[in-house]
GULO-725697 format. One line per field, with one value per residue: residue in one letter; x, y, z of N, C-alpha, C in turn. Coordinates in steps of 0.2 Angstrom, whole numbers. Example, Ala and Ser with C-alpha at 12.3 -4.5 7.8 and 13.67 -1.06 7.14 Angstrom:
<atoms>
resn c(A  S)
n_X c(66  64)
n_Y c(-28  -11)
n_Z c(39  35)
ca_X c(62  68)
ca_Y c(-22  -5)
ca_Z c(39  36)
c_X c(66  64)
c_Y c(-16  0)
c_Z c(39  39)
</atoms>
This chain:
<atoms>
resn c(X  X  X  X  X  X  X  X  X  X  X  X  X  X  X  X  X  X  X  X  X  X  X  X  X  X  X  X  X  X  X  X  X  X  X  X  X  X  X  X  X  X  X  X  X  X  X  X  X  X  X  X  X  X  X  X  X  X  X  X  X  X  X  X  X  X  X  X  X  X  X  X  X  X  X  X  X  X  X  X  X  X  X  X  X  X  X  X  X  X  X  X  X  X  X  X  X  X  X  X  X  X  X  X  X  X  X  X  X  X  X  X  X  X  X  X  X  X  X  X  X  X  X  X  X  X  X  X  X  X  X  X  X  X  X  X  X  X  X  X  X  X  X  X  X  X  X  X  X  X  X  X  X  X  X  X  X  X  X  X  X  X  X  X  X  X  X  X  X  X  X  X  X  X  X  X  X  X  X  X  X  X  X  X  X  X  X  X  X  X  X  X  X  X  X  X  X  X  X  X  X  X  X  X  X  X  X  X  X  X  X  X  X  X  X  X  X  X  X  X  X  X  X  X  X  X  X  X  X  X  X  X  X  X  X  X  X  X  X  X  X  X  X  X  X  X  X  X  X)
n_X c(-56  -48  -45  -35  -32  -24  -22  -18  -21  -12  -15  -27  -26  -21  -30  -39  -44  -44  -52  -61  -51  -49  -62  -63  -57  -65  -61  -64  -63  -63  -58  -54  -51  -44  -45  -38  -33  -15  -10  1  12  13  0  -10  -5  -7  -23  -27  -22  -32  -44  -49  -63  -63  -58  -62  -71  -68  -73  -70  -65  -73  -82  -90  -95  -95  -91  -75  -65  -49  -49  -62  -65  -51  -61  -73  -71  -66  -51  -37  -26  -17  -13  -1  6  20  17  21  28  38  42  54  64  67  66  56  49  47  42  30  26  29  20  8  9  8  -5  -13  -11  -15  -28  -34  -29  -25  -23  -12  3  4  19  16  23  27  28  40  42  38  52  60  48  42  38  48  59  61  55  58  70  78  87  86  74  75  84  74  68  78  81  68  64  75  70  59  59  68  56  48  54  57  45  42  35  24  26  31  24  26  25  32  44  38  32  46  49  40  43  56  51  46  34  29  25  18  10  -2  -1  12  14  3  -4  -8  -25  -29  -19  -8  -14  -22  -12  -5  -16  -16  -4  -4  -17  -9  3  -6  -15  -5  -10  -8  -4  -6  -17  -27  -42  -47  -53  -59  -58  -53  -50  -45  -33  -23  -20  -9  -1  -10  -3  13  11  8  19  27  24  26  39  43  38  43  56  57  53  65  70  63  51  33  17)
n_Y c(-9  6  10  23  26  38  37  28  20  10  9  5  -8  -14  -14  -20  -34  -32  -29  -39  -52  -48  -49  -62  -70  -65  -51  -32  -23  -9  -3  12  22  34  37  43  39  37  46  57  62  78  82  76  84  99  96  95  106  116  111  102  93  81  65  48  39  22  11  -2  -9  -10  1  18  27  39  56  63  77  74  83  81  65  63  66  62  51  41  38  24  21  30  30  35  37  38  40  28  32  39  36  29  43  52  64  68  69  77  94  91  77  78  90  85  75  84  88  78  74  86  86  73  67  58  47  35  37  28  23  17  6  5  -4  -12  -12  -22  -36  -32  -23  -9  1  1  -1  12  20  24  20  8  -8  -18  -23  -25  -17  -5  -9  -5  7  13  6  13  25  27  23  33  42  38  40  54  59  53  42  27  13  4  -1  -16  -17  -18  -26  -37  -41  -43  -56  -65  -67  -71  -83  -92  -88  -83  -71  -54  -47  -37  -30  -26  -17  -14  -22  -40  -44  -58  -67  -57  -46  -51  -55  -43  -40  -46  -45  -32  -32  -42  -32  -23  -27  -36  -50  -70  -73  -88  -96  -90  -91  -86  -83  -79  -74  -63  -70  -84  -93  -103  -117  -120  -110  -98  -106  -103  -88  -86  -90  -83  -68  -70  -71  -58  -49  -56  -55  -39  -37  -37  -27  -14  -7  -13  -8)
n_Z c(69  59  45  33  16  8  -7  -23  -37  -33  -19  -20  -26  -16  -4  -9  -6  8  19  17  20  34  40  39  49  59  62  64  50  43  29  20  4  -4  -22  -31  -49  -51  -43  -38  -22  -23  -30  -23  -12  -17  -20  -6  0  -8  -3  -11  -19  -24  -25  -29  -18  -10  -2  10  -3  -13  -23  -20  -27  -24  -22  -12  -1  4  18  21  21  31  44  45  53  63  62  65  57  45  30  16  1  -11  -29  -42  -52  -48  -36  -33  -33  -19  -21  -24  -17  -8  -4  1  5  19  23  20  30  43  41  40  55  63  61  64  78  84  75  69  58  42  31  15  5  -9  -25  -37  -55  -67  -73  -89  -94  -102  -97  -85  -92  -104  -99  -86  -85  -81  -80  -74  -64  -51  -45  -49  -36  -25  -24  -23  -11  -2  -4  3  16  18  19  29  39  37  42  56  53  59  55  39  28  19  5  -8  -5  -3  -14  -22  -14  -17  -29  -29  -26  -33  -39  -54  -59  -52  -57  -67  -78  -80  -70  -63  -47  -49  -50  -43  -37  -31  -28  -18  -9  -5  4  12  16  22  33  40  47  53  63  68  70  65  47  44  46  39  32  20  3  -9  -22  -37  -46  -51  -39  -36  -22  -19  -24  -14  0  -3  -4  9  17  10  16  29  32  26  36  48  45  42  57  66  62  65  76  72  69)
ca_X c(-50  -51  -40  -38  -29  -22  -16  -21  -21  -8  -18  -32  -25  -18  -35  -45  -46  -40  -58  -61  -49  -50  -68  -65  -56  -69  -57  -69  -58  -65  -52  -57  -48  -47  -42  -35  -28  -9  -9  6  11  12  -5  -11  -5  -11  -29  -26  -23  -38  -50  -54  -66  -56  -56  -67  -71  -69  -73  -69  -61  -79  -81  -95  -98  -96  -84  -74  -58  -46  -52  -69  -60  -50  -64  -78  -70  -60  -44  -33  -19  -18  -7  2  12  22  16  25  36  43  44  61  65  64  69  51  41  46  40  22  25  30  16  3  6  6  -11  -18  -11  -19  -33  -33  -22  -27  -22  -3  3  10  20  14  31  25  34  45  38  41  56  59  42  43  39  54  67  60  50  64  78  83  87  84  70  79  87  70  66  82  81  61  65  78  68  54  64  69  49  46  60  57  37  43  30  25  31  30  19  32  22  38  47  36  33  52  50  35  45  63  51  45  30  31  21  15  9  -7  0  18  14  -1  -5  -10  -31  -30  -12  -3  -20  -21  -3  -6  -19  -13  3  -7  -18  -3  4  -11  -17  -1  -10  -1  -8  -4  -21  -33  -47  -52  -52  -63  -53  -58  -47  -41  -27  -22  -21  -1  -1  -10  4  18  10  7  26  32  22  27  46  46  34  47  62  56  52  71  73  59  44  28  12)
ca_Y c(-5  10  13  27  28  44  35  29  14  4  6  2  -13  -16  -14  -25  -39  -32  -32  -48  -56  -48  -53  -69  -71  -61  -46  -29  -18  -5  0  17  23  39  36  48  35  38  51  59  69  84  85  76  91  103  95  98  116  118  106  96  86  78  59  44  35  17  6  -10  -14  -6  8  20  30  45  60  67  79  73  84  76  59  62  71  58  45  40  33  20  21  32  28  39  34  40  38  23  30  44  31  30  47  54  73  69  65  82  97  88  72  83  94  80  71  89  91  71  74  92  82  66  66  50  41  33  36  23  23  13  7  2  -11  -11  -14  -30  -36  -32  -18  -3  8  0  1  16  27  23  20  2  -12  -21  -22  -27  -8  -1  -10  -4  13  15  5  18  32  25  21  40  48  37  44  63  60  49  36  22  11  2  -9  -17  -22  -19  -32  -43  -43  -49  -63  -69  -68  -76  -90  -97  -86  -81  -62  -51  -39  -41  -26  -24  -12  -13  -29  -45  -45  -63  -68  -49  -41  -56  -54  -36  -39  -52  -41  -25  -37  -42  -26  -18  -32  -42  -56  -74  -74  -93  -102  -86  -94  -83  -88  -76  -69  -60  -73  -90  -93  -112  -119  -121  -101  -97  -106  -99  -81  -84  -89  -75  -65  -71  -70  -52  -49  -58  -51  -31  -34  -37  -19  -10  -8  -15  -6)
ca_Z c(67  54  38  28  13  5  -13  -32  -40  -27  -13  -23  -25  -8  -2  -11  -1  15  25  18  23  41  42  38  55  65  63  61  51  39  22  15  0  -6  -24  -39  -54  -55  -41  -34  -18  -26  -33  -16  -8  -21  -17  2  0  -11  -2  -18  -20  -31  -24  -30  -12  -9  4  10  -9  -17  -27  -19  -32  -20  -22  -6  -2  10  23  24  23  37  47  43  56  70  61  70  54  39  27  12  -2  -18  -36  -43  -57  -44  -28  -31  -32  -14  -21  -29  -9  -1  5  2  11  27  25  22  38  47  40  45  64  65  60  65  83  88  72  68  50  39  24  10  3  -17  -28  -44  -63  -70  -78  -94  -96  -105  -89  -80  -94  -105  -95  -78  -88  -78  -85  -68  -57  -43  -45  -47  -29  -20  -24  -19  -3  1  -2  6  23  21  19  35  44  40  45  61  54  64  53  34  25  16  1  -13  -1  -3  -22  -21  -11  -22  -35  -28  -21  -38  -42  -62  -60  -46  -57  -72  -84  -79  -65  -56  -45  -51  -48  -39  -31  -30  -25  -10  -4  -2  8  19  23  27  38  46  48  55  66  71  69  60  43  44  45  37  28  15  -3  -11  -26  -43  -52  -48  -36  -31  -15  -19  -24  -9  2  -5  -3  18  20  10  21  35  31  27  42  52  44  45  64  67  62  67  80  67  71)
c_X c(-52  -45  -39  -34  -30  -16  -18  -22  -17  -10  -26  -32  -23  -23  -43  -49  -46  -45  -60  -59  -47  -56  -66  -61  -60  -67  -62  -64  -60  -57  -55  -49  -47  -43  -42  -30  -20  -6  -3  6  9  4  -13  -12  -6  -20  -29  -27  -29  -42  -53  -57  -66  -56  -62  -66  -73  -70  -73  -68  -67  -77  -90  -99  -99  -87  -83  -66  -55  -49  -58  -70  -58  -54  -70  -77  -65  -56  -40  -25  -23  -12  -7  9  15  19  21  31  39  45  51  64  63  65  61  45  41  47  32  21  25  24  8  1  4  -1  -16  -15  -13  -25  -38  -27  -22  -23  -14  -4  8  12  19  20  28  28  38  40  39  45  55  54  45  44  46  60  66  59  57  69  83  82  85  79  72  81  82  69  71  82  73  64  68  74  61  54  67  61  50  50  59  49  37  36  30  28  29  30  25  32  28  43  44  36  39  53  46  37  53  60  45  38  30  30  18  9  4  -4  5  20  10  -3  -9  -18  -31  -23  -7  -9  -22  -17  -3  -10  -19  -8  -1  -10  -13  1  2  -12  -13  -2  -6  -9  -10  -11  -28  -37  -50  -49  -56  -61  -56  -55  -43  -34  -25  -18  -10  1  -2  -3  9  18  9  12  29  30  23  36  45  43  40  54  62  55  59  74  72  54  39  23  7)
c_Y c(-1  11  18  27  32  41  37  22  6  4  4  -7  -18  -18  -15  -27  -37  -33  -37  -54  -54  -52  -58  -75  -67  -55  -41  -24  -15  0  4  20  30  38  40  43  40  46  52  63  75  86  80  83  98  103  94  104  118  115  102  92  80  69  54  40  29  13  -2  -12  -12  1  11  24  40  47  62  70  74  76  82  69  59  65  65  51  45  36  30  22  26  31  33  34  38  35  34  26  36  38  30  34  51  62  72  71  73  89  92  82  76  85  90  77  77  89  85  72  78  87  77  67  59  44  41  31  31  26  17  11  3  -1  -8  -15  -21  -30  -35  -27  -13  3  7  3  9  22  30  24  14  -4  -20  -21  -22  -19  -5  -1  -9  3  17  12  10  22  32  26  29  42  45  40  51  64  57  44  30  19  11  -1  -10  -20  -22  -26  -37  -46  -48  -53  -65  -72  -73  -83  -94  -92  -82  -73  -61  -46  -41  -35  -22  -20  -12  -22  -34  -46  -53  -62  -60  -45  -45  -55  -48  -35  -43  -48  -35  -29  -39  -38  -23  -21  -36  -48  -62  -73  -80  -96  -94  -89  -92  -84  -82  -71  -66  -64  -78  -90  -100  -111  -116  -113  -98  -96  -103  -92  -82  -85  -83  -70  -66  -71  -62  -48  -47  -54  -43  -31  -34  -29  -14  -13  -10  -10  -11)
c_Z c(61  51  34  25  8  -1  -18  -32  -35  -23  -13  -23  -20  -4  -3  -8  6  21  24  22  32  44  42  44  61  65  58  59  44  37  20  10  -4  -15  -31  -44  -57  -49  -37  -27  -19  -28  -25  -10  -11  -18  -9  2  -4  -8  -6  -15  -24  -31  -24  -21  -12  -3  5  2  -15  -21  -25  -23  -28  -21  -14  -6  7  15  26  25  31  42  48  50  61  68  65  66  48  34  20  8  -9  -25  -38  -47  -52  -37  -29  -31  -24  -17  -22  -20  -4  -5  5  7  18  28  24  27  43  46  45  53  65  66  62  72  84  82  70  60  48  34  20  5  -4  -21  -35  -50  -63  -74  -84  -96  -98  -100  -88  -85  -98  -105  -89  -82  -84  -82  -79  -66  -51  -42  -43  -37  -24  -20  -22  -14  0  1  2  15  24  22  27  39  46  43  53  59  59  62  43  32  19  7  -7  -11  -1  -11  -24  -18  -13  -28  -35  -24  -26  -43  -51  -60  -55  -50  -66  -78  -84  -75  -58  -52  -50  -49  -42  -34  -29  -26  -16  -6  -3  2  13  21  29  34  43  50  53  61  72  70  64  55  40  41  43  29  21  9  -9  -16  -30  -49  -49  -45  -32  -26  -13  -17  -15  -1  3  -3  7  19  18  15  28  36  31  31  48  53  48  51  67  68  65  70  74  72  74)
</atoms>
């Protein structure tokens, strides 16, 4: 299976661990990343129309040290899924996702017919942060994470996505099931447990496999057995849950 993500920093994250932990079931599934720190649609689809080469490329959770534009990205491989997402402090704005969203997937299905897009639905700050209440203007996170959902649940709609990694959905069930923090500097994932549970959902997402008994352990920062645990049920809940509503990929 082949991955491409068109992000920043959050599917950086997401896609840390995620061939790790597929190998480490047998599962051959190559994560490429195409990564601009803090990048939006808009300047995504900016370097679309220019052909930038604009984007550090990562693979499998690596940093190559290699430049490439989206077009040579999508062109480079035979994609199974590509996934798109909005920059974190606009993800709850959907006025902020369109016309670029629309004309981004136009380009990856020109491009790429063979591959089914995802949306990469992104999480909320952490309580109490400066971004959240300052920058945003909430005094909740729960708020932030109901107003990305929504607009997230529309991008997939107007793109007819296959479907959506649910990884803000998940943040909230890590957190209403004991976990202190998802998140290592009030926004971006946690390096061990937040960087894991992103990569076990996609994993499950991707694959359908249960993520029940997967082996891997391999973190960049301690995360006990209990931790672990905790993170394969909540995944396994909002896995469960979202299939109730929609088709999963």
């Amino acid at each position: 299976m082949k991955v491409l993500s068109i992000g920043n920093s959050f599917s950086q994250d997401a896609t840390r661990y995620l061939h790790q932990i597929a190998r480490a079931e047998g599962c051959d599934l190559l994560a490429v990343n195409l990564y601009i720190g803090g990048c939006p649609l808009s300047l995504h689809y900016e370097n679309m129309q220019k052909d930038a080469k604009a984007y550090s490329l990562e693979v499998n959770g690596c940093t190559t040290g290699f430049a490439a534009s989206i077009r040579e990205a999508l062109l480079a491989n035979e994609w199974d899924y590509v996934t798109l997402q909005q920059v974190s402090h606009l993800s709850h704005r959907y006025d902020s996702y369109q016309p670029y969203l629309k004309e981004l997937a136009a380009y990856v299905r020109s491009l790429c017919p063979g591959a089914e897009l995802l949306i990469h639905q992104t999480w909320a700050y952490e309580q109490g942060s400066k971004r959240l209440t300052e920058e945003l203007g909430y005094q909740d996170q729960g708020e932030m994470y109901r107003d990305l959902k929504a607009a997230y649940e529309q991008a997939a709609a107007a793109i007819e996505a296959k479907g959506i990694i649910p990884s803000g959905t998940l943040f909230q069930e890590l957190l209403a099931n004991g976990i202190k923090t998802v998140h290592r500097d009030t926004f971006h994932a946690s390096l061990g447990l937040g960087r894991y549970a992103l990569g076990l959902l996609w994993y499950g997402v991707l694959t359908g496999n249960s993520v029940l008994k997967n082996p891997f352990r391999d973190f960049d920062e301690p995360v006990s057995e209990e931790e672990v645990e905790i993170v394969k049920r909540a995944v396994c809940a909002v896995l469960g849950s979202q299939s109730d509503d929609r088709e999963e990929p």
